[in-house]
C-alpha positions as CSV (number, residue, x, y, z in Angstrom):
1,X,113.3,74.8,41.2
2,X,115.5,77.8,40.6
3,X,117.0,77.7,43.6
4,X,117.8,73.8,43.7
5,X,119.4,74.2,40.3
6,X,122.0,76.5,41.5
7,X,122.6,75.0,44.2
8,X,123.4,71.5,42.7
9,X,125.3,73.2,39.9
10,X,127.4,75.2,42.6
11,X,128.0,71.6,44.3
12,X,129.1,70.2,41.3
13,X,131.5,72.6,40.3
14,X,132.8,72.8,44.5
15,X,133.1,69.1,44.5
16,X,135.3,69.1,41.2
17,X,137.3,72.2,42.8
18,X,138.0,69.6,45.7
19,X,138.8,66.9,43.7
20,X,141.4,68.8,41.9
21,X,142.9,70.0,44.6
22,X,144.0,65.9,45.9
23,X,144.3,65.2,42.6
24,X,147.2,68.1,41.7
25,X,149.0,66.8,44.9
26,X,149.5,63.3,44.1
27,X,152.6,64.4,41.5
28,X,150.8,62.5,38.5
29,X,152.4,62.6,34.6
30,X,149.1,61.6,33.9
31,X,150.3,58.7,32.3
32,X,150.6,56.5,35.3
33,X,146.5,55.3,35.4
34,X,144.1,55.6,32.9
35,X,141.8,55.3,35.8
36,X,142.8,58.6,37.7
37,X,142.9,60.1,34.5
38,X,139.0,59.4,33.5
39,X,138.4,60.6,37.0
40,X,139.5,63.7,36.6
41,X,137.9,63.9,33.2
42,X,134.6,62.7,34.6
43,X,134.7,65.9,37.6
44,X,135.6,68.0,34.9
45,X,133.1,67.3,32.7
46,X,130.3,67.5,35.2
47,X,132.3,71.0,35.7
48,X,131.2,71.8,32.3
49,X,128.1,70.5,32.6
50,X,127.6,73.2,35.8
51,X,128.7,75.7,34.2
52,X,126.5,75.6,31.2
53,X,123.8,77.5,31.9
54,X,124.6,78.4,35.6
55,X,123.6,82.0,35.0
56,X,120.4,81.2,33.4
57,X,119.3,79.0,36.4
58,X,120.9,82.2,38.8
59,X,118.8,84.3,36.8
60,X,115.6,82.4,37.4
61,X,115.9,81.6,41.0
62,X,116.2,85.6,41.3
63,X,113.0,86.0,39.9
64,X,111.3,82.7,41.3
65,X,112.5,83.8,44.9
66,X,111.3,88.2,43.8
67,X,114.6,88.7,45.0
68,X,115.0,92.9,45.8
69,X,116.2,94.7,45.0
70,X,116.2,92.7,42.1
71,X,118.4,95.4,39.9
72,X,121.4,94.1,42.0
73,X,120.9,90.7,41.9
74,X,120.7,90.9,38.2
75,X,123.6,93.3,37.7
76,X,125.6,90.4,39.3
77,X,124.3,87.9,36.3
78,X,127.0,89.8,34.4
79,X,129.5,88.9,37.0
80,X,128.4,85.3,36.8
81,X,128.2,85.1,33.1
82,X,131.8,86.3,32.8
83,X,133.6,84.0,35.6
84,X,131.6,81.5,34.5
85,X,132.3,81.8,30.3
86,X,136.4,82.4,31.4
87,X,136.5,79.1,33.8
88,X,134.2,77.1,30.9
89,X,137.0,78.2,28.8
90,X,139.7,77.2,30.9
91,X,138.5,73.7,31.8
92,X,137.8,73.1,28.1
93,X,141.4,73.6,27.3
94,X,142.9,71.2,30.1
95,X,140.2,68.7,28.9
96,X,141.2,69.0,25.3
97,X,144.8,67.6,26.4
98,X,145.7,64.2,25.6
99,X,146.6,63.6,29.4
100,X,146.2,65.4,32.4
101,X,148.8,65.7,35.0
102,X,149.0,66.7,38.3
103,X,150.8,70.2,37.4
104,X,148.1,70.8,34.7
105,X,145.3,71.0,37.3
106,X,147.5,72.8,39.7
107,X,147.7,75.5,37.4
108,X,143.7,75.1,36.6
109,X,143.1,75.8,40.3
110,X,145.4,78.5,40.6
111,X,143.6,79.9,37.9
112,X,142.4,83.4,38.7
113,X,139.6,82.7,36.4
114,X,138.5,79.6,38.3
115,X,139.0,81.3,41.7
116,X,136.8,84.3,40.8
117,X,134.0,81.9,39.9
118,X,134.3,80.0,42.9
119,X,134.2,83.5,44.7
120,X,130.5,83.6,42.9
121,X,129.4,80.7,43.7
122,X,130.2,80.6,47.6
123,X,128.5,84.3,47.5
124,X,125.1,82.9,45.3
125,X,124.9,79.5,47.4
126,X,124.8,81.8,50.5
127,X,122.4,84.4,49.3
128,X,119.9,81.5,48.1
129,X,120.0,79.7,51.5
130,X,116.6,79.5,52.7
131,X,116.6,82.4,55.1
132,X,115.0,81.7,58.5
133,X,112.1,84.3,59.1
134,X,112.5,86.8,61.6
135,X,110.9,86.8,65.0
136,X,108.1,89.3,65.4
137,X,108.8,91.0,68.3
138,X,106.5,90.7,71.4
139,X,104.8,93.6,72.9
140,X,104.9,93.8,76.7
141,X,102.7,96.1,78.6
């Protein structure tokens, strides 16, 4: 379960990332359509959603999986809980704007704070990829 969990939180958070991305180059006030505008608000929020308690569900796949050494897979949980309180922080304050324009979420993704936790999650969604078991090797006489 632990591993599912971070895995669909990283998706969430990736598939806002890429939303944001056509959304800053469309030039938008954010005034134009109420309908792009709930969009955004709707990737964003699932964002959120993600992000609360992402390094709880990191912390329990490491132990569901007996990760080792588990000493640095927990000293990156402080990593995580960082990047991930900053970015919380960050989408928070765009989505406490009356509208959202296309230069607003620009400047979200060019955030360093989002980037860092984007760094995390591409690095945790790899590392918790079911691993394919290595080959014994076969003894010829």
């Amino acid at each position: 379960m632990g591993r599912e969990d971070v895995s669909a939180r990283c998706s969430a958070i990736e598939e806002c990332y890429e939303f944001m991305l056509a959304y800053a180059g469309q030039g938008l006030s954010g005034k134009e359509n109420s309908q792009t505008n709930s969009q955004v608000r709707e990737f964003l929020n699932h964002a959120v959603e993600a992000l609360s308690g992402l390094s709880e569900a990191y912390s329990k796949a490491v132990k569901e999986e007996n990760l080792q050494p588990a000493e640095r897979y927990l000293a990156f949980l402080a990593v995580l809980e960082n990047d991930a309180r900053d970015s919380l922080a960050t989408i928070q304050l765009v989505l406490a704007q009356a509208t959202i324009s296309s230069q607003l979420i620009d400047n979200l993704n060019a955030s360093i704070h989002l980037r860092a936790l984007l760094t995390d999650l591409f690095l945790i969604d790899e590392i918790l990829k079911p691993q394919p078991l290595a080959a014994k090797p076969t003894i010829t006489s």
